[in-house]
N, C-alpha and C positions, 0 to 999 in steps of 0.2 A: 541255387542253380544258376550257372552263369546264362549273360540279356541274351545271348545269340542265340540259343533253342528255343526258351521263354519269353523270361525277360518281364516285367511291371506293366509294359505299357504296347501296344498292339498298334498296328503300322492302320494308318490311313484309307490306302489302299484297299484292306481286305475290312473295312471299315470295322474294326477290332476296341473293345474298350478296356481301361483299366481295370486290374484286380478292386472287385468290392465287397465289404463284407457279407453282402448279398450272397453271394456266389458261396461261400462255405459251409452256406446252409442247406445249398442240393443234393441231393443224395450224389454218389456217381454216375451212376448212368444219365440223369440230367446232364452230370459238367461232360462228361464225354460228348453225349449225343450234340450237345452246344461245339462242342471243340471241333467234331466232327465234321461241323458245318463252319467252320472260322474262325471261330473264337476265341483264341489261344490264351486269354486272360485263364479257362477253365483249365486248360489243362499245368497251368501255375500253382492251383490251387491243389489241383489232385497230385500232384509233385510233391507239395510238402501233405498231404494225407499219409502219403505212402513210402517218400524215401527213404525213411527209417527202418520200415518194415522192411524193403526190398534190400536192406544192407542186410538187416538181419538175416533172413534165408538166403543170399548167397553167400554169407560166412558161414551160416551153420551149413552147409552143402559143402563149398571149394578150401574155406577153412585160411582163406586168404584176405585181408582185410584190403591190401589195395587192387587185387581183382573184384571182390565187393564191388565198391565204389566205385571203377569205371562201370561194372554191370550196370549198376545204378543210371547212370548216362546213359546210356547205350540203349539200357530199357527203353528211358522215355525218348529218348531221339526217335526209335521205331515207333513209338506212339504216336511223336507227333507227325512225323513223313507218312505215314498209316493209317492216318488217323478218320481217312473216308472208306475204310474197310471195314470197319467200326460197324455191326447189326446187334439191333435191340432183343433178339433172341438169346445172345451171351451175354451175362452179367460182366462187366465192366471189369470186375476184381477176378474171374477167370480167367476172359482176356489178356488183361495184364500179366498175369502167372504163363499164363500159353506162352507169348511172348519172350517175359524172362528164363522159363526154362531152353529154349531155343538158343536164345542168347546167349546162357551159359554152355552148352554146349561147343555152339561156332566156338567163343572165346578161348576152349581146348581146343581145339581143330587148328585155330590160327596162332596157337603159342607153340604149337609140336607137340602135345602131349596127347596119350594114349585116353581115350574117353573112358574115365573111371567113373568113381563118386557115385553119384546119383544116375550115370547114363550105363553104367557096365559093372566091372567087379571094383571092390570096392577100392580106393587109392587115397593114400595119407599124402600131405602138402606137407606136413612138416614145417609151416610155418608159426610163430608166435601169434598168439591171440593178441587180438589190441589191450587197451588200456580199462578199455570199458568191460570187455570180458576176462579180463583178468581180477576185476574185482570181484568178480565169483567165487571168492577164496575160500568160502565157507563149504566145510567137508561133503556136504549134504550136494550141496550144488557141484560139488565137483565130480562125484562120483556120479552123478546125475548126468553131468555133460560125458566122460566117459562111458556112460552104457549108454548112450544116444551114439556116442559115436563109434561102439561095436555092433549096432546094429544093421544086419542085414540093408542095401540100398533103398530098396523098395519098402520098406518100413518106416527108412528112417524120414524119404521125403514127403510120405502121407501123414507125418506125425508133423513136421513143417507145416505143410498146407494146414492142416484140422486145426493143431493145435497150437501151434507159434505164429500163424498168419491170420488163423481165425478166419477162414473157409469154410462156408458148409459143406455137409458131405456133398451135395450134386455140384456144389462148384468145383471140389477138388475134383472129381467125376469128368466133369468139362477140361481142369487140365489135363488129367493124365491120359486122358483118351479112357476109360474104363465109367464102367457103369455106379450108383450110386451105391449098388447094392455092393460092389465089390470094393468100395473102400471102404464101406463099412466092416468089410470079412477083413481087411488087411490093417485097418484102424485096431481093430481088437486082440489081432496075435501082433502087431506092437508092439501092445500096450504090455500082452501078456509076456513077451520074451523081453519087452525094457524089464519090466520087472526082475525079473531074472537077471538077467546081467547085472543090473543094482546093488541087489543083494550077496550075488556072485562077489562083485569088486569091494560090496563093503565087508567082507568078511577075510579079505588079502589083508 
């Protein structure tokens, strides 16, 4: 993550110290509520926690590898300018998610495109998978990513959160704005219409 958001080392002034191994041993809500108050070493840490994960679901969502990765930015840039809005009643990893899906939104709004995907009906990018998900080559996995990606929107992002980001149900709850009990109802027909399309594609 480039020094100008982050950065190793913490300015004088907001009397800031360097990343230590200490620090990767707090949960999140520690390094946040620390970030919250100054500390920006913490929120270095929670950067590399999470950047990978956060490529991930905004590729499996927009299906764009270098919209991803600005996401990625962009996420934690809100984090850190944001970062005294920050309350100990939200888990730090819903937060987060709040956030990114926000984000991902603006970022169609401000490229011209119509809010598909995950915010409205559903919309193909048509762009090439990277490197790293192209090695998914094996039949099982492919058809797997396929019926993930005929899935109804509202399906496909609760199955993101639960089961590719590893959220609990009340945290995915907190992002989507919906109750705990209703991701559980929409976590289970899913699961039950991935299924189907699976089996659907592997018998083409």
């Amino acid at each position: 993550m480039p020094g100008g958001i982050l950065g190793d080392q913490q300015h004088k002034g907001n009397q800031l110290r360097p990343v230590t191994h200490a620090l990767t041993d707090w949960d999140d809500d520690q390094l946040m509520g620390e970030l919250s108050r100054g500390r920006l070493a913490c929120g270095a840490v929670l950067f590399e926690r999470y950047h990978h994960k956060l490529i991930n679901y905004f590729f499996r969502l927009c299906r764009r590898q270098d919209w991803s990765e600005d996401l990625v930015q962009i996420t934690f840039e809100r984090i850190i300018r944001y970062r005294h809005t920050f309350r100990d009643e939200l888990p730090f990893r819903a937060w987060m998610y709040q956030i990114a899906r926000s984000q991902l939104a603006t970022y169609f709004k401000r490229h011209g495109r119509e809010l598909g995907g995950i915010f409205g009906e559903d919309h193909r990018f048509g762009q090439e998978a990277p490197a790293s998900a192209r090695l998914e080559a094996d039949e099982q996995a492919a058809h797997l990513q396929k019926a993930l990606a005929h899935l109804p929107t509202e399906y496909r992002e609760v199955l993101m959160l639960t089961r590719y980001q590893g959220l609990k149900y009340k945290e995915a709850g907190q992002v989507l704005g919906i109750s705990e009990g209703a991701v559980k109802v929409k976590v289970y027909r899913a699961i039950q219409q991935l299924k189907e399309l699976y089996f659907k594609i592997d018998k083409q």
